[in-house]
N, C-alpha and C positions, 0 to 999 in steps of 0.2 A: 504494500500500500504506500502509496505516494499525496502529498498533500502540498499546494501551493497557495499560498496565504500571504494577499499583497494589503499595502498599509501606505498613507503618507496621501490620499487624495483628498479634494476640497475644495473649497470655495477660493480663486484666487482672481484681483485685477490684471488687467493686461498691463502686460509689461513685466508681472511676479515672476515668482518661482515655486516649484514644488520639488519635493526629494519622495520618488517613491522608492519601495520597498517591496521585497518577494522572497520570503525566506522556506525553502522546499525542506519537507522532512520529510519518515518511514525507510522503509528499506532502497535506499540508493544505492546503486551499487558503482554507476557513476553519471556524470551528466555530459551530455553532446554537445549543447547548446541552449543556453536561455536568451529570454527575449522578452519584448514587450508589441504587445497589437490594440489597437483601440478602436472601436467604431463608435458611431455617432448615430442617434436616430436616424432612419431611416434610409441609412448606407452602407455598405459592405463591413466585413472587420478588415483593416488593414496593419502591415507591418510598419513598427514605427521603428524600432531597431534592435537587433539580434546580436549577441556574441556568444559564436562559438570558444570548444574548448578548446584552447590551444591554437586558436585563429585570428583572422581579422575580424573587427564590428564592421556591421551594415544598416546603415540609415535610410530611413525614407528622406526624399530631396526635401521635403516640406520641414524637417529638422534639423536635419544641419547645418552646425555650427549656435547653436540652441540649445539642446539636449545632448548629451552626456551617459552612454549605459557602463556600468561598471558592476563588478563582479565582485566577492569574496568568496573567494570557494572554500576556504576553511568553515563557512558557515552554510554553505550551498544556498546563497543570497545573490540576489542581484538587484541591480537599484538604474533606478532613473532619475537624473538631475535634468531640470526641468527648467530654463531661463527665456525671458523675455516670450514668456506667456501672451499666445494669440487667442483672439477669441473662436478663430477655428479648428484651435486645438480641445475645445470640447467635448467629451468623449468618457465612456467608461473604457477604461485601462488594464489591459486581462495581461498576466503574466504567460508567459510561456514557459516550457522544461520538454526537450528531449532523452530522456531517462530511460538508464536498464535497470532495473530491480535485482537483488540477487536473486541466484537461481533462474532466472529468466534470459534467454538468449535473444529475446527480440526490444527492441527500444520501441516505447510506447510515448505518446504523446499527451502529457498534461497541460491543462490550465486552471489559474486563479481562480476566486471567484467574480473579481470586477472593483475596480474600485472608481467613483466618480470623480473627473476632474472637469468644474464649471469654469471656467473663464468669463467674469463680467463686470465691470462697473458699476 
């Protein structure tokens, strides 16, 4: 069992900032890659930025140089710094985790449960 539990969403003006948070427990046995995806009423989920293990990050163009994903893998956490807050970055914010379990040979795909982030004045 795998569990991904993110933290740090809220009410912010444009131009703010938030720090989120995604801290994965249960049987890890290790992780491929996390990440963060957010959608917006009535629009797709999209990738907002990923980092594998052992690899480069990948942003969506509408974040870069903005946003910030960073890792602690001693704590199998990952976080998103979040600057100069747009109002079209409104969205609930689902963590991601590429994860094997032990005893399990296939990497399974988890997510969050959501955390809301409003941008507004």
């Amino acid at each position: 069992q795998v569990q991904l539990v993110e933290s740090g969403g809220g009410l912010v003006q444009p131009g703010g900032s938030l720090r989120l948070s995604c801290a994965a427990s249960g049987r890890i046995f290790s992780i491929t890659a996390m990440g963060w995806y957010r959608q917006a009423p009535g629009k797709e989920r999209e990738l907002v930025a990923r980092m594998p293990s052992g690899g480069s990050t990948n942003y969506a163009d509408s974040v870069k140089g903005r946003f910030t994903i960073s890792r602690d893998n001693a704590k199998n956490t990952v976080y998103l710094q979040m600057n100069s807050l747009k109002c079209e970055d409104t969205a609930v914010y689902y963590c991601n985790g590429q994860i094997f379990q032990y005893y399990r040979s296939y990497e399974e795909n988890y997510w969050g449960q959501g955390t809301q982030v409003t941008v507004s004045s």
